[in-house]
LUMLUMGU-632704 format. One record per residue: x, y, z of N, C-alpha, C in turn; residue in one letter. Coordinates in steps of 0.1 Angstrom, whole numbers, plus 2048, in hexadecimal, padded with zeros to 3 digits. Example, Ala and Ser with C-alpha at 12.3 -4.5 7.8 and 13.67 -1.06 7.14 Angstrom:
BEGIN
8847C784E87B7D384E8847DF84EA
8807EA8478897F584788180084FS
end
This chain:
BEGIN
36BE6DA70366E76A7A371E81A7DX
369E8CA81374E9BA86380E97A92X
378E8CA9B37FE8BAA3394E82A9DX
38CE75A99397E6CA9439FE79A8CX
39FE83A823A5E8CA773ADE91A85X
3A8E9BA8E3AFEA1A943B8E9BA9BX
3B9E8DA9D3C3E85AAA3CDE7EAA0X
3CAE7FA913D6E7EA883DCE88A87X
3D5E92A8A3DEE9EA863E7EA4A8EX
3E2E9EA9A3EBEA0AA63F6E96AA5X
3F4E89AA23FCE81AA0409E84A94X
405E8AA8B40DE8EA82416E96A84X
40FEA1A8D41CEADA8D424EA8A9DX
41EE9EAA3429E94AAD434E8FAA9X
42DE86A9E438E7EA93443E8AA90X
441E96A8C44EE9FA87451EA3A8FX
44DEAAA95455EABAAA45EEA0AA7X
45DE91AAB464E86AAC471E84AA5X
46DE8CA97476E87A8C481E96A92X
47BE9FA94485EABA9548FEACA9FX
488EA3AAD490E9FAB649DE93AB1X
495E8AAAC4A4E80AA54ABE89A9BX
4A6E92A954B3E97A8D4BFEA2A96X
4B7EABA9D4C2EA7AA84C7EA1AB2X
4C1E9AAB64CCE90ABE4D2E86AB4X
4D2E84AAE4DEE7DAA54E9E84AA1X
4E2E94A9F4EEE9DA9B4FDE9FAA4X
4F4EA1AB24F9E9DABD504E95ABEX
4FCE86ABB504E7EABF50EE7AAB3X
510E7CAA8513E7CA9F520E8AAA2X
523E92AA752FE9AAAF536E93AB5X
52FE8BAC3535E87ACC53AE79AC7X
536E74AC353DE67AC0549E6BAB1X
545E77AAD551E76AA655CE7DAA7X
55DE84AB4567E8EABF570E7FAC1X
566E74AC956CE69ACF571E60AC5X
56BE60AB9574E56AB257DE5BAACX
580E6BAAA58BE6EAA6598E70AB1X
593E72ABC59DE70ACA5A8E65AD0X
597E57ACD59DE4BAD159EE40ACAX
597E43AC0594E34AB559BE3DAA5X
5A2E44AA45A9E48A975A7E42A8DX
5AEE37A935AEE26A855A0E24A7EX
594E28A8458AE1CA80588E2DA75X
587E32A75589E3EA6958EE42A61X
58CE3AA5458FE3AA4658DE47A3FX
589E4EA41587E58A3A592E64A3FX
596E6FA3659EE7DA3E58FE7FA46X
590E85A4F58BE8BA5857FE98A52X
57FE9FA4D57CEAAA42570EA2A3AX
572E96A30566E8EA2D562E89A38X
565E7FA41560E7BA4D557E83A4EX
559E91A54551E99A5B544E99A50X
546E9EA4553EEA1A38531E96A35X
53CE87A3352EE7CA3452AE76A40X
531E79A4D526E72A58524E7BA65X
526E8AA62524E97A65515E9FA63X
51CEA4A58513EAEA4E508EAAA46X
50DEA2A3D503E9AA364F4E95A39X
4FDE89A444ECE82A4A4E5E90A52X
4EBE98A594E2EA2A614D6EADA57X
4DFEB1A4B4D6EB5A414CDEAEA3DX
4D3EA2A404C4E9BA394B9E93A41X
4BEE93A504B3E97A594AAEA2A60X
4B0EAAA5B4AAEB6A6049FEBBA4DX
4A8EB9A4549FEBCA39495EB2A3CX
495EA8A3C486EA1A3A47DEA1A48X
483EA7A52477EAFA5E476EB8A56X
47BEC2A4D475ECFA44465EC9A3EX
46DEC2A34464EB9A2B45BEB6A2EX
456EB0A3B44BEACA44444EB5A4BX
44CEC2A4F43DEC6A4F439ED2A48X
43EED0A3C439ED9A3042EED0A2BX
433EC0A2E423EB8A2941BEBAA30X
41AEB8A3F412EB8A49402EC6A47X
40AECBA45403EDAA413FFEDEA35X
3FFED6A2D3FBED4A1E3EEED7A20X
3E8EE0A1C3D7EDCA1F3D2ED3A11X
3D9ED3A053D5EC89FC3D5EBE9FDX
3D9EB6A083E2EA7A083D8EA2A13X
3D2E99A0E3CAE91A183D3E8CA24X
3C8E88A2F3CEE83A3A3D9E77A3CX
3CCE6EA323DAE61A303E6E64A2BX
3E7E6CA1F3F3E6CA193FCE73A26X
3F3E80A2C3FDE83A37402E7DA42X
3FBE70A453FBE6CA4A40BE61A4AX
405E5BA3C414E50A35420E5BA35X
421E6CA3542DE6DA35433E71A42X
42EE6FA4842EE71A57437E65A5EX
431E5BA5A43BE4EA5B448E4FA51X
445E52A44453E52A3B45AE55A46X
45AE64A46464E6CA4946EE6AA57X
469E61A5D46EE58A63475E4CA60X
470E48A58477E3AA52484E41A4AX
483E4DA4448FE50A3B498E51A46X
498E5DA4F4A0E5EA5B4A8E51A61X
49FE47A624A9E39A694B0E32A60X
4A9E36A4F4B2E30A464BEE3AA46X
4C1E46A434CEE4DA454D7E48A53X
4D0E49A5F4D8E40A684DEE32A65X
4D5E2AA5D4DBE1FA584E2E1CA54X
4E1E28A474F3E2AA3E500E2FA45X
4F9E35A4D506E3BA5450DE33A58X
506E2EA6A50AE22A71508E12A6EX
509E16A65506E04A5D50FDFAA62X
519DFCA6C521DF4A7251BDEEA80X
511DFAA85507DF2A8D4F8DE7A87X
4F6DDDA8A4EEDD4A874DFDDEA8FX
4DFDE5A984D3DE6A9F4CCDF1A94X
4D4DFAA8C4CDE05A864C6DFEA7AX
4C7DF0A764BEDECA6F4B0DE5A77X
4B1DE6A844A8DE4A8949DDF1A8FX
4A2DFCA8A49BE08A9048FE0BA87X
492E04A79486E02A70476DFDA76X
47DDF5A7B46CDF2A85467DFBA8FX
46FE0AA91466E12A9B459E19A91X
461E1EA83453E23A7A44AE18A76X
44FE0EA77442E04A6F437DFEA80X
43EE03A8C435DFFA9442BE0BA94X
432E1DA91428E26A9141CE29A89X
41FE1EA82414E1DA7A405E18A77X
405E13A823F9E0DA8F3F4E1BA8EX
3F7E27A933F3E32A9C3E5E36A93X
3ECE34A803DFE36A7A3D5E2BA77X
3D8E1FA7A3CCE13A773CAE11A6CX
3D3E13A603D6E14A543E2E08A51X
3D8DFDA493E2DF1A473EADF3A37X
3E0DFDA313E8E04A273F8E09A28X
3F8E12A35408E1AA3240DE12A39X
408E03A46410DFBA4B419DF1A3FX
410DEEA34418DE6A2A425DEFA24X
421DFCA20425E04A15436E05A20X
434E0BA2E43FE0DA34446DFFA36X
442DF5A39449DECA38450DE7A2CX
449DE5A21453DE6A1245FDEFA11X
45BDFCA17463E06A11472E01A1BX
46EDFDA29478DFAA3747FDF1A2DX
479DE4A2C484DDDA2548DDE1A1BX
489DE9A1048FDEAA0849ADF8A09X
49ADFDA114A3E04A184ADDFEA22X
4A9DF4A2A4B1DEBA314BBDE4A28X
4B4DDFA194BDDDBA0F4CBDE3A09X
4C4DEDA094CAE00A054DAE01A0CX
4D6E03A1B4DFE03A234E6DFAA28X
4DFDEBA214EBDE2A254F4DE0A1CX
4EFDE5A0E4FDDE8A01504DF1A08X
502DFEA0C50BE06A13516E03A17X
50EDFAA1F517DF3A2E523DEDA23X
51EDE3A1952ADDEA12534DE6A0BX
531DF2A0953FDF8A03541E00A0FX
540DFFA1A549E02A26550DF4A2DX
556DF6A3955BDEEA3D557DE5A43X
54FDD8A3C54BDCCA43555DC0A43X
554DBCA50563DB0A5055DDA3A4EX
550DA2A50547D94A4F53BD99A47X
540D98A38531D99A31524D8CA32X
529D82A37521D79A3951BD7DA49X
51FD7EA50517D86A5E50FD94A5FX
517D99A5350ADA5A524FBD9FA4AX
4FED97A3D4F2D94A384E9D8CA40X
4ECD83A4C4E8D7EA564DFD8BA5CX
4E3D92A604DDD9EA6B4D4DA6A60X
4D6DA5A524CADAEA4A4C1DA5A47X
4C4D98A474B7D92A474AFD8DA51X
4B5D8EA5F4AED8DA6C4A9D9AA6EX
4B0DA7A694A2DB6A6A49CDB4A63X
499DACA52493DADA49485DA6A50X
487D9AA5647FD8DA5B479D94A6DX
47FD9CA72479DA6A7946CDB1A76X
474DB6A6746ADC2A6645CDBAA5EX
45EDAFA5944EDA6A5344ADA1A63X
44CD9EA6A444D9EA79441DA1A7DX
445DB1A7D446DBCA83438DBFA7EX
439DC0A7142CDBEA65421DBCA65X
421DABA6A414DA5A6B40EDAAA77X
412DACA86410DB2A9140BDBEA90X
40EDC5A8840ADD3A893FCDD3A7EX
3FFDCAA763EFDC8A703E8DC5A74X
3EDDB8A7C3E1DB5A873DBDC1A92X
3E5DC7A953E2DD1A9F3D7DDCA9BX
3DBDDDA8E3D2DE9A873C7DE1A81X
3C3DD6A7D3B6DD2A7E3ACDCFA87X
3B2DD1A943AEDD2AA03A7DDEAA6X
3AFDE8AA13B1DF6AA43A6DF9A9DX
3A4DFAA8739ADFBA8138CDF4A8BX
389DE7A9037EDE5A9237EDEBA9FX
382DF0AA537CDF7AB437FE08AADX
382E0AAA437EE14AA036FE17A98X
36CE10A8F363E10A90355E0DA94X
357E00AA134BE08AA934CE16AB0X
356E19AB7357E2AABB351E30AB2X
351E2DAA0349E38A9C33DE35A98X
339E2BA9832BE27A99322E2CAA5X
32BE26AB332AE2FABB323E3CABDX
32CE42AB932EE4DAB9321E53AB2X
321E51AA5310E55A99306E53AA5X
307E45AA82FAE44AAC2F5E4EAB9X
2FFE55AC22FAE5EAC92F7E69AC5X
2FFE6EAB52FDE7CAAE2F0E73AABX
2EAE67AA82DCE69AA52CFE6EAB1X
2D6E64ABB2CDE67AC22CEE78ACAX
2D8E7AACC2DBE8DAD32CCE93AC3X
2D1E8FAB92C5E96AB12B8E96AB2X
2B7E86AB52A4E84ABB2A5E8CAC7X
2ACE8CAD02A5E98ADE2A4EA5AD8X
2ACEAAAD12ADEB4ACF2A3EBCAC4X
29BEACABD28CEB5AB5280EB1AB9X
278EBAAB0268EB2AB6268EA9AACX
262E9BAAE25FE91AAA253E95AA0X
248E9DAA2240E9FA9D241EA3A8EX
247EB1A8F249EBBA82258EB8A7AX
260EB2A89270EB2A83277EC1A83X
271EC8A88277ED6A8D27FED1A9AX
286EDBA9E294EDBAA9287EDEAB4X
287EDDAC0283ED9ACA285EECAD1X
27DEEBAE0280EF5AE828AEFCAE8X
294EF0AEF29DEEEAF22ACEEEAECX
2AAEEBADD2AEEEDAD72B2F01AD5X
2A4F03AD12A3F12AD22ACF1CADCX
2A7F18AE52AEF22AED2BEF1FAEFX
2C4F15AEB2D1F0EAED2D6F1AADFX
2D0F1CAD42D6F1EAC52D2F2DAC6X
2C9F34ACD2C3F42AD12CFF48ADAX
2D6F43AE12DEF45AE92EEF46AE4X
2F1F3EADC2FDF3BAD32FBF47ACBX
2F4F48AC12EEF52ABB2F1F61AC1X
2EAF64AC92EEF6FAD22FAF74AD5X
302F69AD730FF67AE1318F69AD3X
316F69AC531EF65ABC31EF75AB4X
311F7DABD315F8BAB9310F8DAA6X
304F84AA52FCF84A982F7F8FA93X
2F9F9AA902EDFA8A8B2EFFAAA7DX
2E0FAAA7C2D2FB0A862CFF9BA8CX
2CBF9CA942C3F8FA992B6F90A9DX
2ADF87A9029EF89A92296F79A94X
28EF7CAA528AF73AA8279F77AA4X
272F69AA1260F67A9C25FF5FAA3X
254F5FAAB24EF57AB2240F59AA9X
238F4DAA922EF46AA2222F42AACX
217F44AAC20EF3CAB5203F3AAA7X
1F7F29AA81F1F2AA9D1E3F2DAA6X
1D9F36AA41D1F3CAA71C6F32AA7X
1BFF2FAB41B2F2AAB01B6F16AB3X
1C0F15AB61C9F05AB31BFEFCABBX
1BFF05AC81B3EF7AD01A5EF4ACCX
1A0EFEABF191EF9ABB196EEFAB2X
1A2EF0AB01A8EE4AA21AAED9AA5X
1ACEDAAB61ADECAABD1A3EC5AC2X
19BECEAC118BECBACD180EC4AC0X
180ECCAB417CEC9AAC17AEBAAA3X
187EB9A9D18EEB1A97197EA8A97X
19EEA6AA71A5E9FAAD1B4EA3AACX
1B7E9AAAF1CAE9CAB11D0E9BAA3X
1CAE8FA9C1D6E8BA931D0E98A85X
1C8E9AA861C6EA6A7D1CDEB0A7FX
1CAEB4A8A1D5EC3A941E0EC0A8FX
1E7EB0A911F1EAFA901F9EB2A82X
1F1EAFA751F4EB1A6A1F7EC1A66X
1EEECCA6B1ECED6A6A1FBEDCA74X
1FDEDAA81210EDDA8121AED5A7AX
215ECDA7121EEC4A67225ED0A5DX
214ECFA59211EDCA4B21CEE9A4EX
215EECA5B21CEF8A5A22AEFCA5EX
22BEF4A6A23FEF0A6D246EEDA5BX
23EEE7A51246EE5A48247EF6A3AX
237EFEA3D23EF07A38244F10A3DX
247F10A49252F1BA5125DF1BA4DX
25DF0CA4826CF0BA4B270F0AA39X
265F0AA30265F0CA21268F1BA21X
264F1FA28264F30A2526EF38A2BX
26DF33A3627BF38A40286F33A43X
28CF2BA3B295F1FA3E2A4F25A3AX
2A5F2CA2E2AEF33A242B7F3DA34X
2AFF42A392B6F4CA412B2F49A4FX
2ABF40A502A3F41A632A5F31A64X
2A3F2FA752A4F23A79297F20A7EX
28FF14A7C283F13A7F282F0AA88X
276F0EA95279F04AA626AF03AA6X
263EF7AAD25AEF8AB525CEFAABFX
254F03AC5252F0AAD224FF04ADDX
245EFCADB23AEF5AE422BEF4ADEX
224EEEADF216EEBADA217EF2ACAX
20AEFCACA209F04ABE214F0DABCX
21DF11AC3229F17AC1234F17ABAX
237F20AAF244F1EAA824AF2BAADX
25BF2BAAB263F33AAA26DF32AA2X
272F3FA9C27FF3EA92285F48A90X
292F45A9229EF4EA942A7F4EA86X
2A5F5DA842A8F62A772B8F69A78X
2C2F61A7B2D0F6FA7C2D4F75A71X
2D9F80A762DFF8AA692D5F88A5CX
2C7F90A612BAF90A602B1F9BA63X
2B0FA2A5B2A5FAFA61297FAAA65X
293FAFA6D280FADA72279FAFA64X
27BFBAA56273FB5A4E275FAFA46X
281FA8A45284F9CA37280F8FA3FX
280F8EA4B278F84A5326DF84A55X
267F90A56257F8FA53250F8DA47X
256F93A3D254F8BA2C256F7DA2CX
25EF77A3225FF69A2F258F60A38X
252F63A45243F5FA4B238F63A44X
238F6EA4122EF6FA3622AF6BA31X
236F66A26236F5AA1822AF4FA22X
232F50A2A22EF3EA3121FF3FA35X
218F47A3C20CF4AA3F203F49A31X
207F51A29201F52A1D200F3CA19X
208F3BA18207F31A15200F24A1FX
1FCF26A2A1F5F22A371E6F21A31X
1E6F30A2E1D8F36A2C1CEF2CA24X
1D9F2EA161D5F2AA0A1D2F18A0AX
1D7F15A161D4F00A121CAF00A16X
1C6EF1A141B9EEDA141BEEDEA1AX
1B7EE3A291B7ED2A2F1B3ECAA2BX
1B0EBBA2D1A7EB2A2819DEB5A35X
196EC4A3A18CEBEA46183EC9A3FX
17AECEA49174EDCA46179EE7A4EX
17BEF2A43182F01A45184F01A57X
end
């Protein structure tokens, strides 16, 4: 449905807002804590100062702000279907908390930040990119916890403890959010069943039952739009069939009735290409021909009369 496309799409370019905001505020904070840890904590900084700055400065910030680039160069792809825009919408988030990962891999919580993209993943009801991001979380959590080992861990047995309680996090994290989103899929799709069934019915008010032409009401609703949309030339035919009540007095209803069958169907054989065909009311047709001269419209009623002329009911002439 038009509607669900558009509220991903809004959701998408949210998602990169989101990511553009964490790339800088991390940039941010990634200054201030390293003003302070070169001030007050000197020691815990292995590096000259100059690389410091370079790998937990410059580096990760490039590479958060490049993949908000990256994102919404996808977003705006008009080649790339929704889903896939949709799965990189989540990546591009998932890479960002993995670069935090590597960075601050001395904190245990940034392997738990993995579970904010695998919860956004709900938003599309898609248990496809909920698995896909969850494989990829782990195996990045893996990524970053090698990192962690050729930096300074004093308890490699307490870190692998804490990667396997985010690992055993982000599969529960998992199953919940599947569950969540097969939740989500079935009340989505009654909303769009929903939903049809009123585009069916708004359709039955809006024609005659009879012929299957668009209704009065219809008419003047689409005569008005029309107008309003500045169509030239705009050529309106009004139709009356001559003589219609000796046809009901005569021969009854359901004959009459076949004979606006007949002819509602070649109006709209003959005029259909360029004009919109309405019942009027009773023996009444009308049809609105835009960006339409009065005589290419009148050749094509024509056609149709001509061919009125020419049948042969099953009654007498």
């Amino acid at each position: 449905m038009r509607q669900f496309s558009d509220i991903y799409k809004k959701c998408r370019q949210s998602l990169n807002k989101v990511a553009f905001l964490i790339a800088w505020i991390t940039f941010v904070l990634e200054i201030l804590v390293s003003i302070l840890m070169i001030q007050f904590l000197p020691e815990m900084i292995k590096l000259p100062i100059p690389t410091y700055i370079i790998f937990y400065i410059i580096l990760p910030s490039i590479g958060y702000f490049l993949l908000v680039f990256i994102g919404r160069i996808i977003i705006k792809n008009k080649k790339l279907s929704d889903t896939t825009k949709n799965f990189y919408s989540i990546l591009i988030l998932t890479l960002q908390i993995f670069i935090i990962a590597c960075v601050h891999n001395v904190f245990v919580f940034t392997l738990l930040l993995f579970i904010i993209p695998l919860i956004l993943t709900v938003i599309y009801s898609d248990r496809k990119i909920t698995n896909i991001i969850t494989i990829i979380s782990i195996v990045l959590i893996i990524i970053s916890s090698i990192v962690s080992l050729t930096d300074s861990q004093e308890n490699d047995l307490l870190h692998a403890i804490e990667v396997y309680i985010a690992i055993i996090l982000i599969i529960g994290c998992n199953l919940i959010a599947n569950l969540v989103t097969s939740v989500e899929k079935d009340k989505n799709d009654l909303i769009k069943e929903g939903a049809f069934k009123q585009l069916q019915l708004e359709e039955l008010i809006k024609c005659d039952p009879l012929t299957g032409l668009y209704n009065i009401a219809s008419f003047f609703t689409a005569l008005d739009a029309h107008i309003k949309s500045n169509e030239r030339p705009l050529t309106l035919a009004v139709i009356d069939i001559d003589n219609f009540k000796n046809v009901n007095d005569t021969w009854g209803h359901e004959k009459a009735n076949n004979v606006l069958i007949y002819i509602a169907s070649q109006l709209q054989a003959c005029c259909s290409t360029k004009g919109y065909v309405y019942r009027y009311g009773g023996e009444e047709f009308t049809i609105i021909f835009p960006n339409t001269s009065p005589k290419e419209a009148k050749s094509m009623i024509e056609n149709a009369r001509k061919n009125i002329y020419k049948h042969k009911f099953d009654v007498p002439p």
